[in-house]
N, C-alpha and C positions, 0 to 999 in steps of 0.2 A: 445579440450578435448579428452582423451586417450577413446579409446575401453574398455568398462568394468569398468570403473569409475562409481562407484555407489552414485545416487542423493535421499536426501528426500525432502517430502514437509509435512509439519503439517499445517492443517488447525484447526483454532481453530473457531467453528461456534457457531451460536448461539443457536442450539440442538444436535451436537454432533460435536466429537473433531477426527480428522483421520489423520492418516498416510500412505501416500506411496513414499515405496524405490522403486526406478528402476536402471535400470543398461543401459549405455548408450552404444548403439552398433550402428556402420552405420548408424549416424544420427540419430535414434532413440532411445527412453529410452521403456525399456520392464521391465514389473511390475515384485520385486522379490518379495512384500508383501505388503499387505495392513491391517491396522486395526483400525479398528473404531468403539468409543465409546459413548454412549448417557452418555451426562452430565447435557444437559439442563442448559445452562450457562445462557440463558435466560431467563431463565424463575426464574432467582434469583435476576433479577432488582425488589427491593422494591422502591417505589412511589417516594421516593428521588433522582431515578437514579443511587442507589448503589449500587454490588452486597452484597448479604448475606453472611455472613460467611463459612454457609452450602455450598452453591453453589462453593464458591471460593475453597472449600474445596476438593469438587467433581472432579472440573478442574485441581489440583496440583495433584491430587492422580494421576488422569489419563497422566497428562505431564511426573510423576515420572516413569509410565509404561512405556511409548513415551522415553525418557531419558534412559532409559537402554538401547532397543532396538539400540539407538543411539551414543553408548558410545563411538564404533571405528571411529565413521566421524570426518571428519575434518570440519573445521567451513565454507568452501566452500562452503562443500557438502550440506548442510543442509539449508533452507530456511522456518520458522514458518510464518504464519503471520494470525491475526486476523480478526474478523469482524463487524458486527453493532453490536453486544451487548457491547464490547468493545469501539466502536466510542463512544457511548454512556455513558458507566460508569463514574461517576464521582470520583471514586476510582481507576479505573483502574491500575493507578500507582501501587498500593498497590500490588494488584495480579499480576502484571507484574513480579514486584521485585521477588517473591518468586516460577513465576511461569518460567523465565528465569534461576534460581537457578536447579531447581529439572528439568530440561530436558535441561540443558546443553547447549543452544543455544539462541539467541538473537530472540525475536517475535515482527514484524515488525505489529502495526497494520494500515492499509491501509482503504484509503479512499472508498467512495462506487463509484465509477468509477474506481479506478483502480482496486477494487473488479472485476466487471465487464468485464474491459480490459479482465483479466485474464481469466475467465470462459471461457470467448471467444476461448482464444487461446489455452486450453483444449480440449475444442469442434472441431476446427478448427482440432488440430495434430490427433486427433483421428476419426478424417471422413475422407472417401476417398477424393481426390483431384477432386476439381469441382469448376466450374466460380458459382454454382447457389448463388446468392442473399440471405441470412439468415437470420430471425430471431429468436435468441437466449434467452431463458428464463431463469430463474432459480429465482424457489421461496424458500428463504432459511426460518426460524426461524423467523427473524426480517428483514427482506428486500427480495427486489425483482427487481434484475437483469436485465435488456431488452438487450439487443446489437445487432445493425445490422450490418451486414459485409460477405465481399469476399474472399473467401481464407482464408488465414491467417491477414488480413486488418479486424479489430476493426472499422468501421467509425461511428457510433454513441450507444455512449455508456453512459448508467444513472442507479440510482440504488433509487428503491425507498424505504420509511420508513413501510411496508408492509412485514408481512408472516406469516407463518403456525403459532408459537409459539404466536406470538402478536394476534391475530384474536381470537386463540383458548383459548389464557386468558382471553379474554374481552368477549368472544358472546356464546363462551362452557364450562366457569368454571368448571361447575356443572356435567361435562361432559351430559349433556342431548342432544340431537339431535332435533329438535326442526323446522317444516319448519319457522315460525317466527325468530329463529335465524340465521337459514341459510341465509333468505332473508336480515338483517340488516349486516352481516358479508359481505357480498359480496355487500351492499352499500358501506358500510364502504372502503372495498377495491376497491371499484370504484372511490370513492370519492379521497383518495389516488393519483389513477394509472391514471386518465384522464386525466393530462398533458402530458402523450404518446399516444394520437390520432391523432397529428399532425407530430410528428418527426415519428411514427411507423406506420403509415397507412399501408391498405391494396397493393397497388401498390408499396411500396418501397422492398416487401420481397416477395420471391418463394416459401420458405421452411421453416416452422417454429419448432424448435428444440429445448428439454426442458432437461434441466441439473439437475441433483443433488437430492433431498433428495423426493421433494413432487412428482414430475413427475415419477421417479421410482416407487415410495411406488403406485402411483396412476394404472402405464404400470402393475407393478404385480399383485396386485389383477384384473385388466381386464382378464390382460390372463391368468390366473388362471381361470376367470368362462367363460373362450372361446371365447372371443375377439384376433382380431389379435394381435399378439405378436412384441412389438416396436413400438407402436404406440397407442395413446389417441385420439379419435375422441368426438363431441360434443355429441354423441349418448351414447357413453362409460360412461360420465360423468353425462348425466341425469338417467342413469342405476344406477349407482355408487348414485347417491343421492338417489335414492328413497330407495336402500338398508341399507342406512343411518340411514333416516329417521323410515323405518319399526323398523330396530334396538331400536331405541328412545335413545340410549346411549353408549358409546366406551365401556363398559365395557361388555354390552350383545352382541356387535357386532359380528360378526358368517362370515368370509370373509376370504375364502383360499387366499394367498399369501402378507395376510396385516403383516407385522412384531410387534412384541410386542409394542418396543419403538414404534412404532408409530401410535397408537392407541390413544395418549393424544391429538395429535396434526391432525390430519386427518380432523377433522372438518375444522378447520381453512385453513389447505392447499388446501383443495378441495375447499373451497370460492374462495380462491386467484384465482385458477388457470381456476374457473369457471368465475373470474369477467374479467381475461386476455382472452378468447378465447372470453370474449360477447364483448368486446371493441377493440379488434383488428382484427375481424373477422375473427379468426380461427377454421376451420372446423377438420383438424386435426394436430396433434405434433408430430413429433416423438421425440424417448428416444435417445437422447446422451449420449454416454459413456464416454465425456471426460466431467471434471468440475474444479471449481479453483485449488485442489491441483495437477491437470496436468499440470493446465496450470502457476503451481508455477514452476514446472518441467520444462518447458521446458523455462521460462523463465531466469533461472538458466543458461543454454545454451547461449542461447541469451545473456547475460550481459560476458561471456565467450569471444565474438565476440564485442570488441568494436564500431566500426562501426554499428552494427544491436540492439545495447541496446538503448530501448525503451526512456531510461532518457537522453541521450545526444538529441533526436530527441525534447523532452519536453522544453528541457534546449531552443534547437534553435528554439521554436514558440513564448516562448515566450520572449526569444529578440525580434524577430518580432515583435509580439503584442504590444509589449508598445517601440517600436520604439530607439531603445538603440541607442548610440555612437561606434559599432562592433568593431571598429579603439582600439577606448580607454579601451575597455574591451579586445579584445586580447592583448594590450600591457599589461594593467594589469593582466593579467592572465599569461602572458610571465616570468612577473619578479617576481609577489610572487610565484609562482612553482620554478624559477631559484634560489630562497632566500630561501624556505623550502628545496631544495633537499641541498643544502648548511648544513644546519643545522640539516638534519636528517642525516649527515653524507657520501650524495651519492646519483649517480640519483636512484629516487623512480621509481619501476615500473606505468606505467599510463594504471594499470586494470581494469576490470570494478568494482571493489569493493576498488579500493586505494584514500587513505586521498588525492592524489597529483591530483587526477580527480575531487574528491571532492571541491576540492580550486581551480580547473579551475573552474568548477560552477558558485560557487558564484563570481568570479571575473566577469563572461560573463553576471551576473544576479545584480552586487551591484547597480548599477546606473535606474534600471525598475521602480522605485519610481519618477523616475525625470517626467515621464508622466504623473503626477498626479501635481505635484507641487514640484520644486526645490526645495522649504524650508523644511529641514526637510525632504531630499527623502528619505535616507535610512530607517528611521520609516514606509513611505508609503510601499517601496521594501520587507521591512520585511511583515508588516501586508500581499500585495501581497501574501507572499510566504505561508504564517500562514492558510489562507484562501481560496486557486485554489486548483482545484485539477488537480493536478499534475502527469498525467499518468506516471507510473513507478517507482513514488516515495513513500516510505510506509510514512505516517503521520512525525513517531519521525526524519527519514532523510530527513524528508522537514524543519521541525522544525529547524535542527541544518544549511541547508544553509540559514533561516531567521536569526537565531541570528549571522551569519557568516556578511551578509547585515546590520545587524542594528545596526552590531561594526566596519562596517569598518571605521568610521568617529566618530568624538564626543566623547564622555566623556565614560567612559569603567564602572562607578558602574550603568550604567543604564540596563546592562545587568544581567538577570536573570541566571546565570552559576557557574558551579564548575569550580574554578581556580586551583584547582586541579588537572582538566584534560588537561593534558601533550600535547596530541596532538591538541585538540581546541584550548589551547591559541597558539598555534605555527603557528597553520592556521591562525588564526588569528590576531597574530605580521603577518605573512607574506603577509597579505592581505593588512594591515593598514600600513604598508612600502612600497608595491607598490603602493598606492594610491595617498601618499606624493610623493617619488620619480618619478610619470607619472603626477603630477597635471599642468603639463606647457602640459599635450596632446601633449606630443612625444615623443620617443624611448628615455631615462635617459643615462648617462654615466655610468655605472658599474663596471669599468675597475679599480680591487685594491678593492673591495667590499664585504668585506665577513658578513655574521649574522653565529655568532657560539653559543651553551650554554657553560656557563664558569663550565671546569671541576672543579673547584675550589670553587663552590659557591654554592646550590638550586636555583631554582629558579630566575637563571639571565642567561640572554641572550646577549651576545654583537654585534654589530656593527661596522666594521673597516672600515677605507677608508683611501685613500691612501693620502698624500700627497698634498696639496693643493686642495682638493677634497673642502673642504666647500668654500673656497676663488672663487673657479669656479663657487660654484652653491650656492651664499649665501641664495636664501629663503628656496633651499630644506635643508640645513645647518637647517636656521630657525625651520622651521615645524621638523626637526627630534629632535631637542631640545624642542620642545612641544612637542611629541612624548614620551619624557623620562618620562616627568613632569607627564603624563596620565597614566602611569604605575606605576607609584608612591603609587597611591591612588588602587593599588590592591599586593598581597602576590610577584607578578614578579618584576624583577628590568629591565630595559633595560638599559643598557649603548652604549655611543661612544667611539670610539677610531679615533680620527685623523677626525671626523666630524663635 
C-alpha cells in the first residue's frame, strides 16, 4: 500500500455508529477524522428480535451522513462491518439492503470473536510495543469482548451476550438508580461472564486494558473528579456507585466528564464492568485508545499482504482440524482457479479481496464434512462453515464459501441463491468441474481444455476438449454429461464440445 492512501472503518455498534479515516504513512495509519454518532441501534430490538422502524430509521439517516463523507473512496478503501445487535436481528436483511444503499459500501456483519479479534488488534497497533501478557476488555451495547494476547497475537478470544445497552434496558428502565438494581444487574452479568474464569484467570495476564465506549465514559468522569487519569481502579468504581446511587436517577445525575449519550446507559455499563473486575480479579484497567474500528484499519492492511491475511491462516486450521485429503484439495483448487481464470477471460489477480482466492477456499475446505460422515459431506462441510466461527471472516463471506461446499456435488435446486449472480454460479461451475475432473485423486489431463461463456447466448457457458479427450477419460466423459443434465434444472445451460 502506497504512502498516503487513505482507509475508513465504520463501525456500526450497538449504541453508536463511528467513523474513522486515516491515512497510511510508514506503516502506520494516522487519524484524519473521526465521527461518531449515538443511534442506539439497540436498543430498537422489540421482543421478536426485530429492529423498529424508528430505530432502523435512525441508523440510515446516520450511514447517509457516513456516505457522503465517503463518496471519493474506492471500494478498497472502505471496510463497514457490524455487531451483536445485528447478529441478532431477525430483519437484519431488511436494513442491510437500504443501509448498504445510502453509505455506498458493502457492511460485513461479523461474528462475536472475530469481533473480538479485531479490538484486539486496535488495541495492540495503538500501544507501545511490549512482550507484556494482556488482558483486553471491551464492554460494548450488547456484548462483551475478553481477549488475551502478546503483541499483536489474539490467543484467546470470546465475546459475550452482555453490555451496557442490554443490562440498562432490563434492571434501569425507569432510569432510577437503585442499590437493589445495581446488585441484580451485576448478577445478571455475572451470571453471563462466568465461563471466563477459567480461560482468563488471574495468572494468564499482566495487564488488563479496557477499549471503547463504557471504560472511557467510566476513565472520564474519574478524572474529571481527580482520579488518576488513564486508568479505573476498583476504588474508582465503588466511588463511581455510590455517586450513582446518591443521584437515585441519570437524569438528576450531577457528574463532570459523563457525556449526554451516555447517561441512558451508565447504569448498565458500570454493572458490566464492575461484575468483570470482581471475577477476574482486577485491581486496575487502563483506557486503551485503540478499539474495533482501528483494528478494522489496520486489518485492511493486513489482507493488502497475502501472506499475513488472518483468513488464509483460518482456512489452514481448519483443514487441519477436520483432517482433509491437502493432496486432493490443492489439486482441486489447482484446476477450478486454472477453469475460472479461463473464463473470466485472463489470469485473475490472487488478492486478498479476489473471487479467484475465494474459490481457492472453498476448494482447500469442500471435503471438511467428510470427518463427520462421508454421506452427504458436503451438507455436514456447509453446516461447518454456517456455524465456526471463523476468525477473519465476516458472517455473509462465510456464508457464501458454505453454499460454495454444499454445491459442489449433488443436485443444484437445493441451494438457496440468486442464479442471477454471475460470478457465484461461475465459482461455482468452476468448483463442480474440478471435482468431476480430480474424482480418480490425481493431477487430470487438461491439455485442449477450455470453459468459455458463449458470446452468442445468456447464460450458457461451454466446455471444449479436444479430440479424443472423452474416448481417454470415459467416466470423467460420463460425470460431465451429468453435469449438463444438473444445470438444466436451473436459468444456466452448460454445454460440451468434443467431450
Amino acid at each position: 500500500m502506497q504512502n498516503g492512501t487513505r482507509l475508513a472503518a465504520v463501525d456500526l455498534g450497538s449504541n453508536s455508529f463511528r467513523l474513522e479515516i486515516g491515512r497510511f504513512e510508514g506503516g502506520q495509519i494516522h487519524r484524519v477524522q473521526y465521527l461518531k454518532e449515538t443511534v442506539r441501534l439497540g436498543s430498537g430490538l422489540d421482543a421478536e428480535r426485530n429492529l423498529t422502524c424508528v430505530a432502523m430509521q435512525r441508523g440510515w439517516d446516520c450511514l447517509a451522513r457516513f456516505g457522503e463523507r465517503l463518496a471519493d473512496f474506492k471500494r478498497g478503501q472502505v471496510c463497514a462491518v457490524a455487531t451483536q445487535t445485528l447478529r441478532e436481528a431477525r430483519n437484519r436483511d431488511a436494513f442491510l439492503a437500504r443501509a448498504h444503499e445510502v453509505l455506498g459500501f458493502p457492511i460485513d456483519v461479523i461474528s462475536g470473536r472475530e469481533e473480538a479479534r479485531l479490538i484486539y488488534q486496535g488495541v495492540a497497533h495503538l500501544l507501545p510495543q511490549s512482550d507484556e501478557k494482556r488482558l483486553v476488555v471491551d464492554i460494548g451495547g450488547r456484548s462483551t469482548e475478553l481477549i488475551l494476547g502478546r503483541a499483536f497475537d489474539a490467543r484467546v478470544v470470546e465475546s459475550y451476550r452482555v453490555g451496557s445497552v442490554t443490562l440498562s434496558m432490563k434492571h434501569f428502565s425507569t432510569g432510577q438508580f437503585t442499590a437493589h438494581a445495581f446488585q441484580m444487574a451485576e448478577i445478571a452479568a455475572k451470571a453471563v461472564l462466568d465461563e471466563a474464569l477459567n480461560a482468563y484467570r488471574r495468572d494468564a495476564w499482566e495487564v488488563a486494558y479496557g477499549s471503547s465506549g463504557t471504560i472511557g465514559a467510566v476513565g472520564d468522569v474519574l478524572t474529571a473528579a481527580g482520579w488518576p487519569a488513564g486508568s479505573v481502579t476498583r476504588e474508582g468504581l465503588d466511588w463511581l456507585l455510590a455517586r450513582l446511587l446518591k443521584a437515585q436517577s441519570a437524569d438528576r445525575l450531577q457528574l463532570d466528564g459523563i457525556r449526554e449519550d451516555r447517561r441512558a446507559v451508565i447504569g448498565g455499563g458500570v454493572s458490566v464492568l464492575r461484575a468483570v473486575f470482581d471475577l477476574l480479579g482486577i485491581d486496575t484497567m487502563q483506557a486503551a485508545q485503540g478499539a474495533l474500528r482501528h483494528g478494522v484499519l489496520y486489518d485492511l492492511l493486513d489482507r493488502e499482504q497475502t501472506q499475513t491475511d488472518v483468513r488464509s491462516a483460518t482456512v489452514q486450521r481448519l483443514v487441519d482440524k477436520f483432517e482433509t485429503d491437502t493432496a486432493q484439495a490443492r489439486r482441486v483448487g489447482k484446476v477450478a482457479c486454472h477453469l475460472f481464470n479461463q473464463l473470466q477471460g485472463g489470469p485473475a489477480t490472487a488478492g486478498p479481496g479476489s473471487n479467484l482466492r475465494k474459490l481457492d477456499w472453498a476448494a482447500q475446505l469442500h471435503e471438511i464434512g467428510c470427518r463427520i460422515s462421508h454421506s452427504d459431506y458436503h451438507k455436514h462441510g456447509a453446516y461447518i462453515l454456517d456455524n465456526i466461527d471463523a476468525l477473519g471472516f465476516a458472517l455473509p463471506e462465510l456464508h457464501r464459501l458454505s453454499l460454495l461446499v454444499l454445491g459442489h456435488r449433488g443436485k443444484l435446486r437445493k441451494l438457496e441463491v440468486d442464479f442471477e449472480d454471475t460470478l457465484f454460479v461461475r465459482q461455482l461451475l468452476c468448483l463442480r468441474l474440478a471435482v468431476i475432473l480430480c474424482h480418480a485423486r490425481r493431477d487430470p489431463d487438461l491439455k485442449g481444455m477450455r470453459l468459455a461463456a458463449d458470446p452468442g447466448a445468456d447464460h450458457r457457458l461451454v466446455l471444449a476438449c479436444r479430440p479424443g479427450w472423452a474416448e481417454a477419460f470415459p467416466q470423467s466423459a460420463h460425470l460431465l454429461r451429468e453435469e449438463v443434465a444438473a444445470w438444466q434444472k436451473t436459468p444456466w445451460t452448460l454445454q460440451l464440445a468434443g467431450c
